[in-house]
ROLO-91747 format. One line per field, with one value per atom (N, C-alpha, C): residue in three letters; x, y, z; chain; atom name. Coordinates in nm, 2 decimals, padded with zeros to 4 digits. Example, Ala and Ser with C-alpha at 12.3 -4.5 7.8 and 13.67 -1.06 7.14 Angstrom:
<atoms>
aa <- (ALA|ALA|ALA|SER|SER|SER)
u <- (01.32|01.23|01.32|01.28|01.37|01.29)
v <- (-00.57|-00.45|-00.33|-00.22|-00.11|00.00)
w <- (00.78|00.78|00.78|00.71|00.71|00.79)
ch <- (A|A|A|A|A|A)
at <- (N|CA|C|N|CA|C)
</atoms>
This chain:
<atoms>
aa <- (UNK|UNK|UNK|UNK|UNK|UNK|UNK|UNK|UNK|UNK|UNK|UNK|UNK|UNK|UNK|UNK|UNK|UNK|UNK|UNK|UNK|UNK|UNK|UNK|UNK|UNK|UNK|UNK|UNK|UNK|UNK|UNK|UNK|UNK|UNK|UNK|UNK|UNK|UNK|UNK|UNK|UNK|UNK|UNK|UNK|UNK|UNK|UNK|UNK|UNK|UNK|UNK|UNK|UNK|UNK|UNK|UNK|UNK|UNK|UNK|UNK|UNK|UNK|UNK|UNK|UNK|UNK|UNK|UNK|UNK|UNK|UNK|UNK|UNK|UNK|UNK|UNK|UNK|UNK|UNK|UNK|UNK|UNK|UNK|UNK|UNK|UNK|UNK|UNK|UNK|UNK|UNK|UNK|UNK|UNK|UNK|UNK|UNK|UNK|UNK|UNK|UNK|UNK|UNK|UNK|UNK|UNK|UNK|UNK|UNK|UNK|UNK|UNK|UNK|UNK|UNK|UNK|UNK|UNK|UNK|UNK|UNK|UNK|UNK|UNK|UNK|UNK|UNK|UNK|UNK|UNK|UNK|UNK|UNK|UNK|UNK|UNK|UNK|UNK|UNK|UNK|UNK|UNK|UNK|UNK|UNK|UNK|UNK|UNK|UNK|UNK|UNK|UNK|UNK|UNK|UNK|UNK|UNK|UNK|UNK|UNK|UNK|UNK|UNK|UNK|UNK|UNK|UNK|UNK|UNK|UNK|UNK|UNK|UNK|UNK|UNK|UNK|UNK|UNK|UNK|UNK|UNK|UNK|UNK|UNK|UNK|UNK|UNK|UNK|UNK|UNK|UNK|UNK|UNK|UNK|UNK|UNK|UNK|UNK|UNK|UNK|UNK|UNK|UNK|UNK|UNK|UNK|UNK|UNK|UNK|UNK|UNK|UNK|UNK|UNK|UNK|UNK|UNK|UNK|UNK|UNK|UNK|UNK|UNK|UNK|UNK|UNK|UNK|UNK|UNK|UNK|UNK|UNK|UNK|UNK|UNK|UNK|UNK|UNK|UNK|UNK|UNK|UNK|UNK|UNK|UNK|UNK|UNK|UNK|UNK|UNK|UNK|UNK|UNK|UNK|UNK|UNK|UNK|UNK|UNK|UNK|UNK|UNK|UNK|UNK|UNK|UNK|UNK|UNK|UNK|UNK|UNK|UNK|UNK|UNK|UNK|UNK|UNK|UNK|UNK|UNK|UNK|UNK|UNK|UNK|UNK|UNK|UNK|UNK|UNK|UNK|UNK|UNK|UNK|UNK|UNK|UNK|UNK|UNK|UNK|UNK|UNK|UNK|UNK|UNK|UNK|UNK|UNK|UNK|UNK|UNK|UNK)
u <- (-00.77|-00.87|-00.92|-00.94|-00.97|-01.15|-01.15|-01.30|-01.40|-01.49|-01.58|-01.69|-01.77|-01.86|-01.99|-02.13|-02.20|-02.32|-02.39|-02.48|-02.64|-02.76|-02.89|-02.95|-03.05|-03.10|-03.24|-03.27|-03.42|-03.41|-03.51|-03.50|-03.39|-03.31|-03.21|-03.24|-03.19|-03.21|-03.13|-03.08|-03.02|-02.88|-02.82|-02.72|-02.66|-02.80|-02.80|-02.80|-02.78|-02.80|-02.69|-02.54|-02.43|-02.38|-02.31|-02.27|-02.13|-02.05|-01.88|-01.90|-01.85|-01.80|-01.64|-01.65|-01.51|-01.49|-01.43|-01.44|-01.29|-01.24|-01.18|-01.15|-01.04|-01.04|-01.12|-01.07|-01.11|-01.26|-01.33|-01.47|-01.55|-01.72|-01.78|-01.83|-01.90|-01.95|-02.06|-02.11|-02.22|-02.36|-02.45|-02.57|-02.69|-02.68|-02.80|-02.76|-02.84|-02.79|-02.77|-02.64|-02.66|-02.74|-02.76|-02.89|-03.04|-03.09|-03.23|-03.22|-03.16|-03.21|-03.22|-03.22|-03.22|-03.16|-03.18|-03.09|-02.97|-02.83|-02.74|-02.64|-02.58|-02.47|-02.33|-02.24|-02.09|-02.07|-02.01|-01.99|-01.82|-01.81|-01.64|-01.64|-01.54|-01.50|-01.39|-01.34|-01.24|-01.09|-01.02|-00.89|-00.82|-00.72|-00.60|-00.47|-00.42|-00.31|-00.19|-00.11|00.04|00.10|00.19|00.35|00.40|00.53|00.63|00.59|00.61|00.55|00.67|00.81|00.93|01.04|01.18|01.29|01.32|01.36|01.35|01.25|01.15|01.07|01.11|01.17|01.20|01.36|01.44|01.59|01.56|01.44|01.38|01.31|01.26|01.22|01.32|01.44|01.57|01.61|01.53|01.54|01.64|01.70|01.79|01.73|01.74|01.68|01.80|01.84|01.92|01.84|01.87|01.83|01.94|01.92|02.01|02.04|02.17|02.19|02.26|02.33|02.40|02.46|02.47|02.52|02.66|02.56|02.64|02.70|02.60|02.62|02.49|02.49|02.31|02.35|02.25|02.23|02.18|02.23|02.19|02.10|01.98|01.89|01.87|01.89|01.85|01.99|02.06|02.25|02.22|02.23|02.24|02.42|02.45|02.58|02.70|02.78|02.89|02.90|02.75|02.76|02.78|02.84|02.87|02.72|02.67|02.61|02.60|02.67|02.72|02.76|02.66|02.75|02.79|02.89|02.93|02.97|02.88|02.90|03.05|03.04|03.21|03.33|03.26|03.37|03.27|03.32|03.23|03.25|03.30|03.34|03.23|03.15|03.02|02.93|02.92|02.78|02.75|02.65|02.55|02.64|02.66|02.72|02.56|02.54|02.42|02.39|02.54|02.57|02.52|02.53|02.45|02.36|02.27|02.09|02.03|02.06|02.03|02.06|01.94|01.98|01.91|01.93|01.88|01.79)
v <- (-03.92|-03.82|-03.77|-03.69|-03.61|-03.64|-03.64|-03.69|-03.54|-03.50|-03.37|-03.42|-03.35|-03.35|-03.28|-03.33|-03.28|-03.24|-03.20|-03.17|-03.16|-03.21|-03.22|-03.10|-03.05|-02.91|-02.91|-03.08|-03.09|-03.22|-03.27|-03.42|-03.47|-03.58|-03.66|-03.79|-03.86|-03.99|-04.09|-04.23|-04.32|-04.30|-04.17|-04.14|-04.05|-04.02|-03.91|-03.76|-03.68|-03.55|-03.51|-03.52|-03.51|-03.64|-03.66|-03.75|-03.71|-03.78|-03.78|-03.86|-03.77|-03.80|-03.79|-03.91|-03.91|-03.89|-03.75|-03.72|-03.65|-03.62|-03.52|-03.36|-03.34|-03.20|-03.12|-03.16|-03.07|-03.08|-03.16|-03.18|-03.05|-03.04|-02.96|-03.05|-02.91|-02.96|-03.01|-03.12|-03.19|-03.08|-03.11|-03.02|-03.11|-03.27|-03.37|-03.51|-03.54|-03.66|-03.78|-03.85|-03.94|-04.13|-04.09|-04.15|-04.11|-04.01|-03.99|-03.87|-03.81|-03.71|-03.60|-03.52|-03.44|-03.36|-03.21|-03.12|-03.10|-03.07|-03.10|-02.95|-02.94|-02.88|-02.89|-02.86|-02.90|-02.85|-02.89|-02.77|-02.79|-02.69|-02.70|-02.77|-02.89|-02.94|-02.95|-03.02|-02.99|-03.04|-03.01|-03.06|-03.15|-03.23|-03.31|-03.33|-03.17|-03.15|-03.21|-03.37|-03.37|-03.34|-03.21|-03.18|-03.20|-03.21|-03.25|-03.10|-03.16|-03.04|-02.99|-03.06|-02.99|-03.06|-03.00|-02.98|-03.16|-03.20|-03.37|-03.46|-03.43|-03.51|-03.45|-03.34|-03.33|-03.44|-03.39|-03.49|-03.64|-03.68|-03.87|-03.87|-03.80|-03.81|-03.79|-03.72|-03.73|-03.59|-03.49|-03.35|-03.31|-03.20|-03.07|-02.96|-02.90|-02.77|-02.64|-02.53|-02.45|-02.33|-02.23|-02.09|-02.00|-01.91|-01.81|-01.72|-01.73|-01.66|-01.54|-01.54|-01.40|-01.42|-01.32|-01.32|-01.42|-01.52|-01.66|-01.77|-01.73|-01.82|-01.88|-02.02|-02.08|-02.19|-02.23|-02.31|-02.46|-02.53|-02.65|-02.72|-02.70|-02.71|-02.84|-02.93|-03.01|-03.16|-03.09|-03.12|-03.32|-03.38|-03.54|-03.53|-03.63|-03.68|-03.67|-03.62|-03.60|-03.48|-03.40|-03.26|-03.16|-03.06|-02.95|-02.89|-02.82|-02.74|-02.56|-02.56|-02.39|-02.45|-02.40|-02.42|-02.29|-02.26|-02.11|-02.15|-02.08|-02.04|-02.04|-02.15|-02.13|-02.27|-02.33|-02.41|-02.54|-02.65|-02.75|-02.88|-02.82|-02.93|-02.90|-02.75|-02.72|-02.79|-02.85|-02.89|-03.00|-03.01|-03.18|-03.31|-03.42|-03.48|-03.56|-03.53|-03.62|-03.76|-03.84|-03.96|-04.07|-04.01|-04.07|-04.10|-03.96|-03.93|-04.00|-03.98|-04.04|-04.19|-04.23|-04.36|-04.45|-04.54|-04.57|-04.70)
w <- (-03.37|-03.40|-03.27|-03.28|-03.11|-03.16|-02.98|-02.96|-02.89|-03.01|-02.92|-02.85|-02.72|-02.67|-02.70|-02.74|-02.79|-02.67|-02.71|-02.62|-02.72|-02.63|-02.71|-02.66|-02.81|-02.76|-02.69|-02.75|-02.64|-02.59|-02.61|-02.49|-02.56|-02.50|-02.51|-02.55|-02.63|-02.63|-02.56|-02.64|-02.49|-02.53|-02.59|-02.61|-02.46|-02.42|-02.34|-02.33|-02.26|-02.25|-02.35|-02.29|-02.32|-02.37|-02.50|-02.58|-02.62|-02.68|-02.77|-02.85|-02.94|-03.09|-03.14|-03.20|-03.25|-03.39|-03.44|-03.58|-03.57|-03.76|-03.77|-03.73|-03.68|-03.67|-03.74|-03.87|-04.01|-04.04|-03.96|-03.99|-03.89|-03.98|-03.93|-03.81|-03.75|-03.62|-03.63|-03.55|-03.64|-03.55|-03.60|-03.60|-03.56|-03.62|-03.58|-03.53|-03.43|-03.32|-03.42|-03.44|-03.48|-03.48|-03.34|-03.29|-03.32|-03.27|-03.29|-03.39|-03.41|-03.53|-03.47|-03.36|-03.25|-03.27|-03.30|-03.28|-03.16|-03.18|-03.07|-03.13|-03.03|-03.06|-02.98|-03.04|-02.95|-02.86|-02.76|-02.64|-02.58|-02.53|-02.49|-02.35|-02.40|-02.28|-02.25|-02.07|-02.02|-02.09|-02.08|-02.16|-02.03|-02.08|-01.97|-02.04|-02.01|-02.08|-01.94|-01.92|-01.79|-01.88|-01.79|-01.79|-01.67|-01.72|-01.57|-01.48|-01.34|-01.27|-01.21|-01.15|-01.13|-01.17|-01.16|-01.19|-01.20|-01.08|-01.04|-01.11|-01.18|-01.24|-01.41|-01.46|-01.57|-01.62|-01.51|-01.53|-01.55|-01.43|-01.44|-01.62|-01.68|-01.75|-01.91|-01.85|-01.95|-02.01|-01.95|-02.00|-01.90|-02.02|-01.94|-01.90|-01.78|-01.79|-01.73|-01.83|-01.82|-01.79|-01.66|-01.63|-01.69|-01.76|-01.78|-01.60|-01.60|-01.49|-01.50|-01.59|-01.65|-01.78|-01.89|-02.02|-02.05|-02.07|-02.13|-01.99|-01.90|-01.79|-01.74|-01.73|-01.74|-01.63|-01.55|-01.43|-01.49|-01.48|-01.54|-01.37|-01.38|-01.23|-01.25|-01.39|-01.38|-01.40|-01.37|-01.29|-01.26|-01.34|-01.26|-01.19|-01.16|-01.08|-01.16|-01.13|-01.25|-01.34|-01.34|-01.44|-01.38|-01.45|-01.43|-01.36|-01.28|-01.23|-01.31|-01.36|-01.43|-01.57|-01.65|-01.82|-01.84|-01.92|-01.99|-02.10|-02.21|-02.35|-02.40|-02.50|-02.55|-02.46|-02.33|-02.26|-02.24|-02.33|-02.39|-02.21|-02.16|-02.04|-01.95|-01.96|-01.84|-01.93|-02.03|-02.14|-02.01|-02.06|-02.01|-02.09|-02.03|-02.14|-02.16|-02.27|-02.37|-02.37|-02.40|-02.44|-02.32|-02.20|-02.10|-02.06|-02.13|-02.09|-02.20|-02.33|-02.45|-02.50|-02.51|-02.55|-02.67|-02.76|-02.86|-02.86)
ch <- (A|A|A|A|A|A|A|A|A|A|A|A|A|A|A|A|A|A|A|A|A|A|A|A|A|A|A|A|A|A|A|A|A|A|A|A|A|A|A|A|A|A|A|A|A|A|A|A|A|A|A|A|A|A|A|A|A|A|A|A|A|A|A|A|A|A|A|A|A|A|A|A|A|A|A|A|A|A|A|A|A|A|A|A|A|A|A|A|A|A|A|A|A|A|A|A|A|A|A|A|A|A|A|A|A|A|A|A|A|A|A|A|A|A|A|A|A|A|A|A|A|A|A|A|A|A|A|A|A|A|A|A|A|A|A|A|A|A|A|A|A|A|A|A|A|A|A|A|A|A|A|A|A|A|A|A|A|A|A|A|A|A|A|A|A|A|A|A|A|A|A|A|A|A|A|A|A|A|A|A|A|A|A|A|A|A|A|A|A|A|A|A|A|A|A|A|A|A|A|A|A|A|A|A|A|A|A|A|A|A|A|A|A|A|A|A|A|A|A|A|A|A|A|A|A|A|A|A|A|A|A|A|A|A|A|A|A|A|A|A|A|A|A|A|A|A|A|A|A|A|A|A|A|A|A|A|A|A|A|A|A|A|A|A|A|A|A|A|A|A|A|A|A|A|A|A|A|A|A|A|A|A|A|A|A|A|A|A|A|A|A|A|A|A|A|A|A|A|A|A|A|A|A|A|A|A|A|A|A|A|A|A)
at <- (N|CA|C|N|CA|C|N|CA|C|N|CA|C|N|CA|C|N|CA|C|N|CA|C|N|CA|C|N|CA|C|N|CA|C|N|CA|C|N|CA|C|N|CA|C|N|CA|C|N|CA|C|N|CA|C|N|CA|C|N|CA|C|N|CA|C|N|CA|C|N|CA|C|N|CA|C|N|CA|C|N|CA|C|N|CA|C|N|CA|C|N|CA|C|N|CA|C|N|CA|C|N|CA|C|N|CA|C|N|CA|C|N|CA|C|N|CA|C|N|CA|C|N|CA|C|N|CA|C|N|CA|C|N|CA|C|N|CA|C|N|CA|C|N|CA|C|N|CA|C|N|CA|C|N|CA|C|N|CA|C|N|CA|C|N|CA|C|N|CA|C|N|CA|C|N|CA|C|N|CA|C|N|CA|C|N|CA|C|N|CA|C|N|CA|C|N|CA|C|N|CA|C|N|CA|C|N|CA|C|N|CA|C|N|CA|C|N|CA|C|N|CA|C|N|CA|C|N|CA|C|N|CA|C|N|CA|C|N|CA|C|N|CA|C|N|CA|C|N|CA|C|N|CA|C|N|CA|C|N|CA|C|N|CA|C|N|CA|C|N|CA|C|N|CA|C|N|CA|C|N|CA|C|N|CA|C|N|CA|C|N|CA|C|N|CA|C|N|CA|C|N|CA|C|N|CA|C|N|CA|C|N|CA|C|N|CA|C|N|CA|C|N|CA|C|N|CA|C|N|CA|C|N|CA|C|N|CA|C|N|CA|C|N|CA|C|N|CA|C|N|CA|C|N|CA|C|N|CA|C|N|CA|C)
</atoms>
């Protein structure tokens, strides 16, 4: 359940100014402190969305990454030892082989 940040509309209790709540998405936004009774309202806070940040950290992590370089010709940037560098549409020998990266 995602956790929202509330905020008090007048004095704070020992929840403090700014408090988090852990509720349903689907739920309304609450309106009264569930400490003191206190009018509050939700406020937007920061998010901490990690994604892989480059090419070498997507391959360590087991992903392919193909650029289109021209109509039916794609850069495999993310090329381990033994792969093709260049796939082309239709010639199954430029593929990634899978069987390698994938494991159960």
């Amino acid at each position: 359940m995602p956790i929202y940040e509330y905020e008090h509309d007048g004095v704070p209790c020992h929840l403090g100014k700014v408090f988090e709540v852990q509720q349903s998405i689907h739920d309304d936004a609450a309106t009264v402190c569930p400490d003191c009774e206190g009018t509050i309202h939700r406020i937007i806070s920061h998010t901490n969305v990690n994604t892989p940040k480059g090419n070498a950290e997507l391959r360590d992590l087991g992903f392919s990454k193909l650029v289109k370089r021209d109509d039916g010709i794609y850069e495999n940037v993310t090329a381990r030892k033994g792969e093709s560098k260049i796939m082309e549409r239709g010639k199954s020998e430029t593929m990634p082989d899978f069987s390698k990266i994938i494991k159960d």
